[in-house]
N, C-alpha and C positions, 0 to 999 in steps of 0.2 A: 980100887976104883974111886976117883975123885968126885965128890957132889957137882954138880954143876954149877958154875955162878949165879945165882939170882936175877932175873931178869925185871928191866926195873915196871911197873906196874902202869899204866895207862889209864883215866879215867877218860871213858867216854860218854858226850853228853849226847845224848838223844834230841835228834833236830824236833823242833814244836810244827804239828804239822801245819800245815799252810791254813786249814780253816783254820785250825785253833786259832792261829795267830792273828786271823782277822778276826775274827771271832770277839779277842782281846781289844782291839783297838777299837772295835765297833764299840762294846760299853766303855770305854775309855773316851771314847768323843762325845757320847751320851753325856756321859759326867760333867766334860769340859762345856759341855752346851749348857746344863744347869747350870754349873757354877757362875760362866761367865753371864747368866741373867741374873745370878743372887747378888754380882755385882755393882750390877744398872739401878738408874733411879726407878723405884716403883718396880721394879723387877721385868721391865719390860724392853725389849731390844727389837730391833727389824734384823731380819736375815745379812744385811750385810754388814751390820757391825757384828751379831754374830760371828760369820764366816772368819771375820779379820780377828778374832778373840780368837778360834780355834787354830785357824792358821799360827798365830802367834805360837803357840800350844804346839808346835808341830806334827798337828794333823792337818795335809797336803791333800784339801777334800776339795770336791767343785759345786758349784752352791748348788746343782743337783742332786749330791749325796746329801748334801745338808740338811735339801728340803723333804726327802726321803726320813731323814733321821728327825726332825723335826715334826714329823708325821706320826711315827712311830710311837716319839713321847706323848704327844698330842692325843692320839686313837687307842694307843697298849695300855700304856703305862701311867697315862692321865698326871703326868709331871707339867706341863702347861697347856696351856691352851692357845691356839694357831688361828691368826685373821687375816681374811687377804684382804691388802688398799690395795685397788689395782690390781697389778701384776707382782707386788712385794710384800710378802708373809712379816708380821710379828707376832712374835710368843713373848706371851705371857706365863709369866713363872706361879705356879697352882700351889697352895699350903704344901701340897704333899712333895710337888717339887722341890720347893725350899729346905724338906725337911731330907730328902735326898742330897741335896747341893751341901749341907750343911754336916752330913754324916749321922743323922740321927734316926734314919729310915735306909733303907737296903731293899731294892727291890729286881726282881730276876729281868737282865740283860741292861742294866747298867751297872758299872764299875763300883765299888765300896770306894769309899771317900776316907783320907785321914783330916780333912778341915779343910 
């Protein structure tokens, strides 16, 4: 009786489930949001040049989420601090943010930074 030929071997990758993967891109925009204020002069940015910095970034967000995540840093995470003129938010980028944007502090539900 003859061995059977070898069947050739498949790696299967396991789908990233749907929160995770939002999950990910959520401290991923996080990040892009610090960065692109370590940027700016004085560290400070109004929401729609924000928005145009992460868009670029493509994160495909509407300045609802924005300002939702800008909240978030602003109230959790104390990465900047949030003022409204009007009807239009700017943040300002906090020590601790910068030290976040810069990769030198790591803090839970934003992205780790390589520079």
């Amino acid at each position: 009786m003859q061995n059977p030929a070898p069947q050739p071997t498949t790696k299967t990758c396991l789908p990233v489930p749907v929160g995770a993967a939002r999950h990910y891109r959520q401290m991923d925009l996080r990040r892009r949001i610090l960065q692109a204020l370590r940027n700016e002069p004085c560290y400070i940015a109004n929401e729609k040049c924000l928005l145009f910095a992460v868009r670029e970034q493509g994160h495909a967000i509407s300045r609802d989420q924005l300002i939702v995540e800008l909240a978030w840093l602003d109230q959790i995470a104390q990465a900047l601090i949030c003022s409204w003129w009007g009807s239009l938010c700017v943040a300002n980028l906090t020590d601790k943010g910068l030290a976040v944007a810069e990769g030198t502090l790591s803090l839970p539900g934003i992205a780790t930074s390589a520079g």
